[in-house]
N, C-alpha and C positions, 0 to 999 in steps of 0.2 A: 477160678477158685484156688487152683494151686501154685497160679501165680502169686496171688495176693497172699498167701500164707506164706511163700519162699520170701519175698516182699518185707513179712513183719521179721520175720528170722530175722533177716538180715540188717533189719535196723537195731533189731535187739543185740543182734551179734556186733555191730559197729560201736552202741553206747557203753557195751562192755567194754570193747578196746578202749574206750574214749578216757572211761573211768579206771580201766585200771595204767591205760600209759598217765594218766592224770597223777596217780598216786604215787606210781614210783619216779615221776620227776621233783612232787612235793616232798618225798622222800631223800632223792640226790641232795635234794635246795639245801634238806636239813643239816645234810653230813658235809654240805659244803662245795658240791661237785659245782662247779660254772659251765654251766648251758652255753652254745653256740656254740658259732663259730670264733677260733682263735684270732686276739685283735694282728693286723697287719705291721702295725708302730707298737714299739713298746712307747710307756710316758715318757718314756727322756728324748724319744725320737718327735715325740706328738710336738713335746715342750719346744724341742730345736726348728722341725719344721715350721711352727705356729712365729717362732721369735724371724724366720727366712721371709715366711708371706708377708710378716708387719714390714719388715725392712725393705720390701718391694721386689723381690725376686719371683722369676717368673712361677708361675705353678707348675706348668710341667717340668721345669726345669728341678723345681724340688722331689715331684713324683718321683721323676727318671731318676734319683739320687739314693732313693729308698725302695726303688720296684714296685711302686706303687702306682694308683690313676690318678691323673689330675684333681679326680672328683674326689677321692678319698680326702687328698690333703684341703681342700674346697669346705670341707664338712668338718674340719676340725675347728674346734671354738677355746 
């Protein structure tokens, strides 16, 4: 029995978190704040690596140029 009480606390207590980290990220959005993680390529680097891989240069070869993974420069479009 007193598990199953400690049980609902704590999901009560979790949709609280839920709802208020909810509001103050819809909050951040408003004032402008950018969520994540910071990009690795700024666009002038995306734009130079993207014009290296059309031209046929290896990918890692681009990576290792920018400190970057293979996969990263892979995923740019």
């Amino acid at each position: 029995m007193d598990a199953d009480r400690f049980g609902r606390s704590r999901r009560v207590e979790r949709e609280l978190i839920r709802t208020r980290t909810g509001e103050g990220r819809e909050r951040a959005k408003a004032r402008g704040v950018i969520l994540g993680r910071k990009p690795k390529l700024t666009s002038h680097q995306k734009r130079e690596a993207i014009a290296r891989r059309e031209a046929g240069e290896v990918l890692t070869d681009i990576a290792r140029s920018y400190n970057v993974s293979h996969s990263t420069i892979s995923r740019l479009s």
